[in-house]
N, CA, C and O of each residue as an XYZ file, in Angstrom:
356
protein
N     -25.387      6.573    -21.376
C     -24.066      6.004    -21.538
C     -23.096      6.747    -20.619
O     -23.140      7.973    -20.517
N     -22.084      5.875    -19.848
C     -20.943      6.794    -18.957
C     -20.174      7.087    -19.644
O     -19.875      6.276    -20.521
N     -19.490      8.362    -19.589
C     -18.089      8.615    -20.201
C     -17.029      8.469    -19.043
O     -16.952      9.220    -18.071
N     -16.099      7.209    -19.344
C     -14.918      7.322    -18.796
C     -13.742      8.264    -19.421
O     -13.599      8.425    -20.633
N     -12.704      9.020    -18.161
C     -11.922      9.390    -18.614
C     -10.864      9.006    -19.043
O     -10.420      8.287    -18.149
N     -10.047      9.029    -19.992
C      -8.595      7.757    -20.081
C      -7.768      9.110    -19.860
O      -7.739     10.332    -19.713
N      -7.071      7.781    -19.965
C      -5.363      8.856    -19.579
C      -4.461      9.781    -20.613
O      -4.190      8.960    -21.489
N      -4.072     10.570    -20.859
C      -3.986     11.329    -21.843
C      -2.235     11.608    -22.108
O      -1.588     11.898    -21.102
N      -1.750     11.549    -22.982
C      -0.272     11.790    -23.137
C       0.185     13.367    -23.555
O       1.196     13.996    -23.242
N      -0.829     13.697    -24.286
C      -0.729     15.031    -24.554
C      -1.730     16.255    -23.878
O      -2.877     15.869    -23.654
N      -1.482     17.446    -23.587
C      -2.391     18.535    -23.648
C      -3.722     18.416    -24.471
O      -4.910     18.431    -24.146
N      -2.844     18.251    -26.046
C      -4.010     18.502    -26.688
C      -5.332     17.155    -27.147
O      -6.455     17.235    -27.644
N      -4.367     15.847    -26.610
C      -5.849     14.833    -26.007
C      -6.401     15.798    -25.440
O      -7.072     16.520    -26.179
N      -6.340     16.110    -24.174
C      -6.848     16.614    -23.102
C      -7.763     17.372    -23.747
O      -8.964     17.221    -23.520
N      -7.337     18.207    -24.561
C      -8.512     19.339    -25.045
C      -9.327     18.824    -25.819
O     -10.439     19.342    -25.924
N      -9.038     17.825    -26.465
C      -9.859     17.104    -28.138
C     -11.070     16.855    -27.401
O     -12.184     17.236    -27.760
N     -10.663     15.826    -25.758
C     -11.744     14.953    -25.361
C     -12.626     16.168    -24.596
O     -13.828     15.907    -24.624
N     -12.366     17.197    -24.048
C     -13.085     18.176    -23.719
C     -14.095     18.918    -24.434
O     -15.091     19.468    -23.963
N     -13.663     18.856    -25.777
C     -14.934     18.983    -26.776
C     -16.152     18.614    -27.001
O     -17.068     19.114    -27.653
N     -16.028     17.500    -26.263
C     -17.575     16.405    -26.817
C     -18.428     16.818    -25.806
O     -17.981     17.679    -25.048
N     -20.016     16.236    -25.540
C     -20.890     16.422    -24.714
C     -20.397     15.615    -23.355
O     -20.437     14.389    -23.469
N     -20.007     16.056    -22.278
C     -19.502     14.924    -21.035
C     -20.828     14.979    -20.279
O     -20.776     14.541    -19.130
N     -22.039     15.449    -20.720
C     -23.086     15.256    -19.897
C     -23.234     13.919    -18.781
O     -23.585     13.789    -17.608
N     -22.694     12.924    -20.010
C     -22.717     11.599    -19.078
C     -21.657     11.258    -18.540
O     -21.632     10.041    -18.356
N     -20.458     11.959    -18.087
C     -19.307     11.287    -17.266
C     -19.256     10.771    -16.400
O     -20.267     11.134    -15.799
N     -18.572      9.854    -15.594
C     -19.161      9.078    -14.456
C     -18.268      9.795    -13.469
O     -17.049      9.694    -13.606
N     -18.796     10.532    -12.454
C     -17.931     11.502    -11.497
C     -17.250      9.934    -10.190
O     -16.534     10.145     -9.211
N     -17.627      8.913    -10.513
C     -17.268      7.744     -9.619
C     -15.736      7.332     -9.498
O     -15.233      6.604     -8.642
N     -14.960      8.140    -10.839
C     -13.627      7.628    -11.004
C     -12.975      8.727    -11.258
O     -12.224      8.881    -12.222
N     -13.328      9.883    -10.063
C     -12.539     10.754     -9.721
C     -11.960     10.695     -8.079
O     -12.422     10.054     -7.134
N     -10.810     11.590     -8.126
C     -10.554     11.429     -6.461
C     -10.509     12.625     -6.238
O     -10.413     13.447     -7.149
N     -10.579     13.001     -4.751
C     -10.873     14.655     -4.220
C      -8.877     14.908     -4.631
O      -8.002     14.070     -4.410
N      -8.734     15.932     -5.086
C      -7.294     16.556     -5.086
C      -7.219     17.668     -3.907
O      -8.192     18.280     -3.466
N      -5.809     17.815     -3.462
C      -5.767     18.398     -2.528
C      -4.821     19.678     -2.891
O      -3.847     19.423     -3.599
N      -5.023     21.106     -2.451
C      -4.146     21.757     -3.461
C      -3.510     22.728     -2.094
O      -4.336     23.165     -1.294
N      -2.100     23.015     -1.893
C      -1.544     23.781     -0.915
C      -1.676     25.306     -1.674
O      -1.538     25.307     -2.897
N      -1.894     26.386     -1.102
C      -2.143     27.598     -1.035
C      -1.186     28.429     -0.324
O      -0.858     29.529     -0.769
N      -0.686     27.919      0.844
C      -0.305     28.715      1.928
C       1.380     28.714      1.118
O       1.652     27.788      0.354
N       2.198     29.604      1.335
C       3.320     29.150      0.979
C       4.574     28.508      1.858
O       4.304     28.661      3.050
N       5.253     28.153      1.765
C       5.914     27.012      2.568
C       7.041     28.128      3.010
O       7.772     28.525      2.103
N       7.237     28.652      4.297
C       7.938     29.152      4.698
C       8.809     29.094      5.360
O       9.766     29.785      5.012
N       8.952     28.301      6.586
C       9.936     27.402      6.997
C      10.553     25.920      7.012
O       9.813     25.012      6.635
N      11.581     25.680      7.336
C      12.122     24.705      6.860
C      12.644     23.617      8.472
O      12.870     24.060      9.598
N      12.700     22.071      7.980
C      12.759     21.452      9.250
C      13.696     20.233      8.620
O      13.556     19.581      7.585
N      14.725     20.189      9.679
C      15.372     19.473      9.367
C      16.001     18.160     10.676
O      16.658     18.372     11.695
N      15.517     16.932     10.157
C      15.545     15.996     11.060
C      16.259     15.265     10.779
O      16.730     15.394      9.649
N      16.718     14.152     11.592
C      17.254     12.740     11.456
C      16.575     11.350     11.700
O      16.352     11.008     12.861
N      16.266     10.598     10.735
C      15.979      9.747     11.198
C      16.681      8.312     10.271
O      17.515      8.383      9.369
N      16.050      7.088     10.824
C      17.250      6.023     10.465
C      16.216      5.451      9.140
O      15.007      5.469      8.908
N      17.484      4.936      8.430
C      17.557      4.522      7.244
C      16.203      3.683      6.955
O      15.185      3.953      6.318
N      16.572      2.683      7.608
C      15.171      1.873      7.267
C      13.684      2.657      7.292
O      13.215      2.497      6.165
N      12.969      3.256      7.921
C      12.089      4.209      8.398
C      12.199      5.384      7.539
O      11.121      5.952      7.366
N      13.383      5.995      6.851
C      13.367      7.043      5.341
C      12.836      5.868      4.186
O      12.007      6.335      3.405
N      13.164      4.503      3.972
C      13.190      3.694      2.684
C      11.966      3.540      2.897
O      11.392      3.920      1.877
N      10.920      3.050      3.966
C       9.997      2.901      4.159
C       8.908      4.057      3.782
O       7.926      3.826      3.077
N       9.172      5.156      4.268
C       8.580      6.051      3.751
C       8.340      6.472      2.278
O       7.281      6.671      1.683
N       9.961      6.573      1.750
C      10.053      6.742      0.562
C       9.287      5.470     -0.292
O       8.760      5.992     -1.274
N       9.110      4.457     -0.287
C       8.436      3.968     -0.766
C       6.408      3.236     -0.690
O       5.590      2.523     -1.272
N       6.625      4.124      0.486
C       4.992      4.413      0.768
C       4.608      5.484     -0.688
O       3.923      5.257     -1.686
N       5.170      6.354     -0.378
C       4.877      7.547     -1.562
C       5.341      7.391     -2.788
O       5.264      8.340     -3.568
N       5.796      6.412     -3.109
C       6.349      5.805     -4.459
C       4.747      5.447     -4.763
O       4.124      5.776     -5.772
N       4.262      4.712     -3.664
C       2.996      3.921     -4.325
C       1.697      4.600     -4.359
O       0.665      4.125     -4.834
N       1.835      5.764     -3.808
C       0.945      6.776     -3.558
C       1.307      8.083     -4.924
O       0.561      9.039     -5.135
N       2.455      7.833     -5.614
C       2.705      8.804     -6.504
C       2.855      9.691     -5.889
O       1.892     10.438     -6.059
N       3.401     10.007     -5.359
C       4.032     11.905     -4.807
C       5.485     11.825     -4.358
O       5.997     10.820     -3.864
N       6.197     13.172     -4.614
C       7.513     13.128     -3.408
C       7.290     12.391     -1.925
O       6.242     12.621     -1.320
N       8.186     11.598     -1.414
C       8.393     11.696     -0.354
C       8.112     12.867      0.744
O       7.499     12.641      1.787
N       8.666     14.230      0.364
C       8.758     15.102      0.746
C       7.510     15.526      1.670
O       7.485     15.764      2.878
N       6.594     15.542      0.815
C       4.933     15.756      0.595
C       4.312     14.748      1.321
O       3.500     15.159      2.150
N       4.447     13.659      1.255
C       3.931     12.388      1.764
C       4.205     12.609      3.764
O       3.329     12.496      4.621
N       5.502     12.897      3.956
C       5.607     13.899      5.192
C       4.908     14.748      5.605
O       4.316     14.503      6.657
N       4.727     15.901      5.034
C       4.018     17.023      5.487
C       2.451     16.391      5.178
O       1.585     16.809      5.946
N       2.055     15.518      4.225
C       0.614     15.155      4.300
C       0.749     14.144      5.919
O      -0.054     14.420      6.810
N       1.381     13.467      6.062
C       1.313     12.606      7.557
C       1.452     13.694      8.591
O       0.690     13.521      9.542
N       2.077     14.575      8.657
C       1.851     16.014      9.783
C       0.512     16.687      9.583
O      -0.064     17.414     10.392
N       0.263     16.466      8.839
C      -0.604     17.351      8.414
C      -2.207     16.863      9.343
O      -3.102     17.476      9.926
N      -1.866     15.366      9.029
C      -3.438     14.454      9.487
C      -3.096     14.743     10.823
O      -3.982     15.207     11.541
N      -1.538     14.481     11.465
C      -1.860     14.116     12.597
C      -2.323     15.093     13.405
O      -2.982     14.730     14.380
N      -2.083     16.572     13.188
C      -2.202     17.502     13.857
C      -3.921     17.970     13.689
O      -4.654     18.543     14.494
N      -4.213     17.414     12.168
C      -5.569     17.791     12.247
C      -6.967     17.020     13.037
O      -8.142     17.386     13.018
N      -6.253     15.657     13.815
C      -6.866     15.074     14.017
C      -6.218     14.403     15.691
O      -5.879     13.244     15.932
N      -6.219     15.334     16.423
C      -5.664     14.759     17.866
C      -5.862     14.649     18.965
O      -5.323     14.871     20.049
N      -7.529     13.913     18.187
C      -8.093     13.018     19.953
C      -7.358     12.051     19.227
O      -6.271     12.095     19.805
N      -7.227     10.973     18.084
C      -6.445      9.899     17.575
C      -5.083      9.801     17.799
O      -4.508      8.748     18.074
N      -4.475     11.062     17.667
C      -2.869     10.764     17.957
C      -2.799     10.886     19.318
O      -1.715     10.434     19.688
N      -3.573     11.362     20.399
C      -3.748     11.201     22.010
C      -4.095      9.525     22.147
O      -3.519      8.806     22.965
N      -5.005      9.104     21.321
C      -4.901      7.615     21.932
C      -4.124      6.646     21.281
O      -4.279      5.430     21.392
N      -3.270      7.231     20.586
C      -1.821      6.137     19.919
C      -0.614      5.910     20.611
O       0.305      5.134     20.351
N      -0.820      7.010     21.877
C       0.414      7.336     22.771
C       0.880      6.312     23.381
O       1.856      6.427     24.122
């Protein structure tokens, strides 16, 4: 039998359902999490136009995260990955 995980309102769901045997959980309806370590030390401050902030901001609305974050995750790819941003030029 799979054990799905549901969504939990409290901590102590969280712990109740941790009790049982999860031998059978289905690892299929998890996603990799990504966790920052480094601490954020400098700061950058840009301009850009309205439409292109709303746009953003609501990319990461649908993605669930700050805006903020949703930024530094798009810096983040592009720099980690730039034979792709060489052929977007």
């Amino acid at each position: 039998m799979s054990i799905r995980v549901p969504e939990f309102a409290t901590d102590e769901e969280a712990e109740a359902f941790l009790d049982q045997d999860l031998s059978g959980l289905d690892f299929s309806q998890f996603k990799p999490a990504h966790f920052e370590f480094a601490p954020k030390t400098e700061r950058v401050n840009m301009r850009l136009p309205k439409d292109l902030l709303d746009a953003v901001k609501a990319s990461a609305s649908q993605e669930g995260m700050p805006y903020q974050r949703f930024i530094r995750r798009a810096l983040e790819l592009a720099v980690s990955r730039p034979d792709e941003a060489k052929r977007e030029r």
